[in-house]
C-alpha positions in Angstrom: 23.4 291.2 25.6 21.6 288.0 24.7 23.6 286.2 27.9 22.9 288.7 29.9 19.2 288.2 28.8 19.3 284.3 29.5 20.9 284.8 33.0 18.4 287.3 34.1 15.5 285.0 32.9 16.7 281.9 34.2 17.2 283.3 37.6 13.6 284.8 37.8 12.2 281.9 35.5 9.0 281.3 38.2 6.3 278.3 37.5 3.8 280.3 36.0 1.6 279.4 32.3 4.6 279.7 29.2 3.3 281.5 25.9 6.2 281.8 24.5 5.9 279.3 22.1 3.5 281.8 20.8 4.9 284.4 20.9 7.7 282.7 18.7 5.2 281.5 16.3 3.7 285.1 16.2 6.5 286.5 15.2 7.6 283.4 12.2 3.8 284.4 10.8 4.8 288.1 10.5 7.7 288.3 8.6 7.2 292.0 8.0 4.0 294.3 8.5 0.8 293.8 6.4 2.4 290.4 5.0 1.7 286.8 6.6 4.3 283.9 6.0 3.6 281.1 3.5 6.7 278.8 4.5 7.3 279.2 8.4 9.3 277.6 11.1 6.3 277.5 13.8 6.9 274.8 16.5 4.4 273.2 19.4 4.7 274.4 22.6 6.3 270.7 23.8 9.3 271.4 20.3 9.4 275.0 21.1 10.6 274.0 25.1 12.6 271.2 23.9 14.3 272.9 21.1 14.9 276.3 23.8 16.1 273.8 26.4 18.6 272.3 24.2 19.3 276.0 22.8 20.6 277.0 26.2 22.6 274.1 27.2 24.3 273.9 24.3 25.3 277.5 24.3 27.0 277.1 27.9 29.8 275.0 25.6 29.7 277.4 23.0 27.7 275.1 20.5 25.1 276.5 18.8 21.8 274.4 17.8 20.9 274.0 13.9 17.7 276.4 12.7 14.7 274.1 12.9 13.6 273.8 9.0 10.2 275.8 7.9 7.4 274.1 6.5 4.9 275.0 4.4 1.8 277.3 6.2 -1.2 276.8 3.8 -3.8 279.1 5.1 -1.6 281.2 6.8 -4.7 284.4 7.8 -6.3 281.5 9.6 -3.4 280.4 11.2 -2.8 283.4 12.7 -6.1 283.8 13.5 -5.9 280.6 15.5 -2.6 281.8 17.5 -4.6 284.9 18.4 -7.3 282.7 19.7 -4.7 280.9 21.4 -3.2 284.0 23.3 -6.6 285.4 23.7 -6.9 282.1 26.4 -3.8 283.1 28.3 -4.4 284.2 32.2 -4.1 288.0 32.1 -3.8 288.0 35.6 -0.2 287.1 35.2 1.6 290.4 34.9 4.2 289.0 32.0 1.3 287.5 30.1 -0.9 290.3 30.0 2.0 292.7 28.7 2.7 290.6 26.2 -0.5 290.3 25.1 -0.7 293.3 24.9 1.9 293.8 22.3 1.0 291.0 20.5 -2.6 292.5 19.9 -1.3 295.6 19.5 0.8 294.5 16.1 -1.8 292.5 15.1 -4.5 295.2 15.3 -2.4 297.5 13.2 -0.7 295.6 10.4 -2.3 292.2 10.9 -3.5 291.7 6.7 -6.4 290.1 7.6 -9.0 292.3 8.7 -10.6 289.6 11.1 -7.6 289.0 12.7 -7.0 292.9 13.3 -11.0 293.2 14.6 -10.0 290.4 17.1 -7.2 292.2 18.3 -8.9 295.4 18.3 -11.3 294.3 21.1 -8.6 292.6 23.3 -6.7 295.9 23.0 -10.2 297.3 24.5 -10.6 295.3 27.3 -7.1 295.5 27.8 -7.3 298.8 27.8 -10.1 298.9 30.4 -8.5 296.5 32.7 -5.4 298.8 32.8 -7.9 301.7 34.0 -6.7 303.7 30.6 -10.1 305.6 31.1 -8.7 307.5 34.6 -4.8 307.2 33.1 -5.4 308.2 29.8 -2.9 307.9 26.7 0.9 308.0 27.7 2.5 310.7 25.7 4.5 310.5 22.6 8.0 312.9 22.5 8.4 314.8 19.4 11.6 314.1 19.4 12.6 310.0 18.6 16.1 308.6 19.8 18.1 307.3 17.6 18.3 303.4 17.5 22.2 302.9 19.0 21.0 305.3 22.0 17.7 303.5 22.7 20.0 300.5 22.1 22.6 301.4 24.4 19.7 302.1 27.4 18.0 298.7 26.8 21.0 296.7 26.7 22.0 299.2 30.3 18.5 297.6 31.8 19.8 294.0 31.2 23.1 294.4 32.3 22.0 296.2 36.2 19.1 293.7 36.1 21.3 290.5 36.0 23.9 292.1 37.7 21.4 292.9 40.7 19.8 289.0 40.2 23.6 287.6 40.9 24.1 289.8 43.4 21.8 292.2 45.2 21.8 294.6 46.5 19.8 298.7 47.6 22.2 300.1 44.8 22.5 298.0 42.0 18.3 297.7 43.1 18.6 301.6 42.3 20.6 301.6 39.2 17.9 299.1 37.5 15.0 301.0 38.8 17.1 304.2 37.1 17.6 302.7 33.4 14.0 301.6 33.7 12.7 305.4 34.2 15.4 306.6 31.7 13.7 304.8 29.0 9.7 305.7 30.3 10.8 309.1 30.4 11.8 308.9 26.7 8.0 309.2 25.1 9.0 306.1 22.8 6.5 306.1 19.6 4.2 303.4 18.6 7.0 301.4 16.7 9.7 301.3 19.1 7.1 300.8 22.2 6.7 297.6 20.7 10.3 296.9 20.1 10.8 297.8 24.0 7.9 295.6 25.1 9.0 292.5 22.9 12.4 292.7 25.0 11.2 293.2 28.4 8.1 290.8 28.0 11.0 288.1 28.2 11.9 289.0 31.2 8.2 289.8 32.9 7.0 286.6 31.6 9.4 284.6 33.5 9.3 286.7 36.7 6.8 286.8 39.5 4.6 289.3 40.1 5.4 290.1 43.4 9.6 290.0 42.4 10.7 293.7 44.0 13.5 293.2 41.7 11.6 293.5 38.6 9.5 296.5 39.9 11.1 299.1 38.0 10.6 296.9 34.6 6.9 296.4 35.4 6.5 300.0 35.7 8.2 300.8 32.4 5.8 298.1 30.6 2.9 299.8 32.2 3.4 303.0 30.3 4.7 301.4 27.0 1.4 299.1 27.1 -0.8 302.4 27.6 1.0 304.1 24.4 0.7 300.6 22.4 -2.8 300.6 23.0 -3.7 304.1 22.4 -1.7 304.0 19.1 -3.3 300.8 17.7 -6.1 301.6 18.2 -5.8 304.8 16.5 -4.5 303.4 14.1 -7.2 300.5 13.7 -9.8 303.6 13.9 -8.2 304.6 10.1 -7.3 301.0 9.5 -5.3 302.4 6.3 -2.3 299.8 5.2 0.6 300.3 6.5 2.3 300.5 2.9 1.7 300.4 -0.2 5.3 298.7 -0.3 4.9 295.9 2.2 2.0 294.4 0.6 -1.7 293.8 1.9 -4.7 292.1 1.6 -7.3 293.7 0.1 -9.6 294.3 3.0 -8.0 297.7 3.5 -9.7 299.6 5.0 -12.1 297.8 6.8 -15.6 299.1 8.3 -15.6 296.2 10.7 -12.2 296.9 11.7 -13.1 300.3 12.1 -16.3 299.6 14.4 -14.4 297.3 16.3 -11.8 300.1 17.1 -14.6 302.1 17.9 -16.2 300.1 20.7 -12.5 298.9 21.7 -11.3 303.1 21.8 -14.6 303.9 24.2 -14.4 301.0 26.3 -10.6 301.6 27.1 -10.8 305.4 27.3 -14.7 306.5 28.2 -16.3 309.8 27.2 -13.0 312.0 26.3 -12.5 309.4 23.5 -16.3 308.7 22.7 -16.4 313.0 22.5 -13.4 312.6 19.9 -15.1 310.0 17.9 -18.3 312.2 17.3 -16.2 315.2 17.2 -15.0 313.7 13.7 -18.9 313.7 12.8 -19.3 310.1 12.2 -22.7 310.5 11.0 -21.7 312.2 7.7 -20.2 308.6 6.7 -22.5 305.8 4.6 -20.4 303.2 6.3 -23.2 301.4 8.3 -20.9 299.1 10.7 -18.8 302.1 12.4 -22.1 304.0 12.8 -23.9 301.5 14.3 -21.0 301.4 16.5 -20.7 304.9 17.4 -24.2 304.6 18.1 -24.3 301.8 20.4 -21.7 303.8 22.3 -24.3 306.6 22.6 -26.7 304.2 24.0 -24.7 302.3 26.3 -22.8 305.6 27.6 -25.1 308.4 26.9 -23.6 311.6 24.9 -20.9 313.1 26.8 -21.0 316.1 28.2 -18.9 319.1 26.2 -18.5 321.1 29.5 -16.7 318.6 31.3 -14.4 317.4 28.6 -13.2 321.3 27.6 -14.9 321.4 24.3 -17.3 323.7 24.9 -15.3 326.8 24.9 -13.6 325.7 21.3 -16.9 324.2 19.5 -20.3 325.9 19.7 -22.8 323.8 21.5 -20.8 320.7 20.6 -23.6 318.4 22.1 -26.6 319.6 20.5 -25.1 319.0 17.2 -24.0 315.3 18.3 -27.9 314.9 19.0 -28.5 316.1 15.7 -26.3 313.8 14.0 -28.0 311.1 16.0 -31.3 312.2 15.0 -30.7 312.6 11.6 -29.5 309.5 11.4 -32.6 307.9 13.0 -34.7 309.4 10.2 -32.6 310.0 7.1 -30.1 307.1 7.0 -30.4 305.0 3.9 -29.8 301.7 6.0 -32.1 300.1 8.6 -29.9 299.1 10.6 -28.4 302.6 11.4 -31.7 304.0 11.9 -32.9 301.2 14.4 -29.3 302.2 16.1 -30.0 305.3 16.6 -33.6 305.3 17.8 -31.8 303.3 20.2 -29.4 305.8 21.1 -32.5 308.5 21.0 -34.1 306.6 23.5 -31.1 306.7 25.9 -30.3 310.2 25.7 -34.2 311.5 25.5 -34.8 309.2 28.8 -37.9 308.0 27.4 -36.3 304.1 26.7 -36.9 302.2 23.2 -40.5 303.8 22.9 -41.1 303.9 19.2 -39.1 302.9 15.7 -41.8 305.5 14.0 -39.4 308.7 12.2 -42.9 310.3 12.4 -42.7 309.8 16.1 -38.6 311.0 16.6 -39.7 313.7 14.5 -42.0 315.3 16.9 -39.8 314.4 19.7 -37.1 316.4 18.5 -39.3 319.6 17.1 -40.8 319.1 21.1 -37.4 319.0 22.9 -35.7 322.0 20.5 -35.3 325.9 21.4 -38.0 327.6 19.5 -35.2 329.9 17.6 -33.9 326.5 16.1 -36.9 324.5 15.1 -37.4 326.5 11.7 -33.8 325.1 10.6 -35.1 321.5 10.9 -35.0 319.9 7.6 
């Protein structure tokens, strides 16, 4: 499989920005998940194309190149945080790049130890999920059923062999039988785990194809709907930010409000109002955590509340709005930090269309005994 691989990349190799030097590094920094490497065999991108280069020629005489020897990572958290920088910088425009990014954020925002590393990657997973127009696509689904590894293995390896079979020699049906593999594996509602498996494989390919390469078309499709299920998993998963296990080791930043309020911004800016009505369906405002608050509550002033009707929650939860305002009030007047309460006063002024017009409670209190149904303002605490 691994020649069919090289072949297929080398014929569609295109002059286009190379990360995968980091990608390689990524991957030598995360030995397993929750854990960063302390001894590493991280390259430059000038070693990493050398050492590649000399890789593939020597293997067309059936010589393989010595392992280059690791070295010792000192502050490996900030390392990685440097390589996510790094990729952060890559053009996104470029199909193959912005997949891989993609996954890369995606891995990093769930099992990344270091809980700045997985707020960076939270908010690239947002914007990427914006830019992918997750809002209108929404989520792809996950099967309840999983494939076992030597079938999903047997389908990827089916993908490489019609798609460098179809690079040597082209044609409508070999064209056809790559497209077909390609579906075959969307269609299998892959889970979190082996989406990113998938996408690791294929992003070798898509980053040294063109965009506009018909032959790849079926591919980019497939990434297109592993990247949606990558991002709406990690960031679920960054929304709990819970270690991956108490077995594989973590840092002790678990969990992490930061994290958490970056997930939340990243969540509502990648899937609008269905995911903002989620969040505060969860009743955020119940939590002493100021940071995922204040985020929740910058959403509400930047988006508005959503509206119940339109998002099928009104038939299943009575008046589901009016107790989201609640929340948001009450936080405006009760909560013990500052911060939250300026946050929401905020938020109040969105939603009651009057604008920023007074941090007074004494003021927000009258507002809200003003604007309530007279049956309901005897409950007010």
């Amino acid at each position: 499989m691994r020649l069919h691989l090289a072949a297929l990349c080398a014929a569609l190799l295109a002059s286009c920005e190379s990360m995968s030097a980091s990608v390689y590094n990524f991957g030598e920094l995360h030995p397993a998940p929750a854990r960063h490497a302390y001894a590493a065999r991280t390259m430059s991108a000038g070693q990493y194309t050398i050492h590649a280069g000399m890789s593939a020629a020597l293997a067309t005489i059936g010589v393989s190149l010595s392992e280059v020897e690791p070295s010792v990572v000192d502050d490996p958290a900030e390392t990685c945080m440097a390589l996510l920088i790094e990729l952060r910088e890559y053009d996104s425009s470029s199909f193959g790049v912005a997949s891989t990014q993609v996954e890369l954020f995606a891995r990093a925002a769930a099992f990344d130890p270091w809980c700045l590393s997985r707020e960076l990657a939270a908010r690239e997973l947002g914007h990427a999920g914006a830019r992918l127009g997750l809002e209108r696509e929404g989520p792809a689904p996950i099967a309840a059923s999983q494939p076992a590894a030597a079938d999903l293995e047997a389908l990827l390896q089916a993908i490489v062999a019609a798609g460098a079979a179809n690079v040597k020699r082209p044609s409508p049906e070999r064209q056809a039988e790559f497209d077909r593999a390609c579906e075959a594996v969307a269609a299998l509602g892959l889970d979190f785990e082996r989406s990113l498996s998938v996408l690791s494989r294929i992003n070798v390919v898509l980053r040294a194809a063109s965009d506009d390469d018909a032959r790849t078309a079926g591919m980019r499709k497939l990434s297109l709907v592993l990247q949606r299920r990558a991002i709406a998993s990690a960031l679920e998963l960054a929304l709990a930010d819970s270690a991956p296990s108490g077995a594989s080791g973590s840092d002790p930043g678990w969990p992490s409000d930061r994290v958490q309020a970056a997930a939340v911004e990243a969540s509502v800016e990648a899937f609008g109002d269905v995911k903002l009505a989620q969040i505060l369906g969860s009743n955020p405002f119940r939590a002493r955590d100021s940071a995922r608050l204040i985020a929740v509550l910058e959403a509400v002033e930047r988006r508005g509340l959503p509206e119940a009707s339109a998002l099928g929650l009104a038939d299943t939860v009575s008046d589901p709005r009016g107790r989201w305002l609640e929340g948001v009030y009450l936080s405006a007047v009760e909560h013990p930090d500052g911060r939250v309460r300026l946050a929401a006063m905020r938020a109040l002024g969105m939603v009651s269309g009057k604008g920023l017009f007074s941090t007074r409670a004494d003021d927000w209190f009258e507002w809200w005994q003003a604007q309530k149904p007279p049956a309901a303002k005897d409950s007010t605490p």
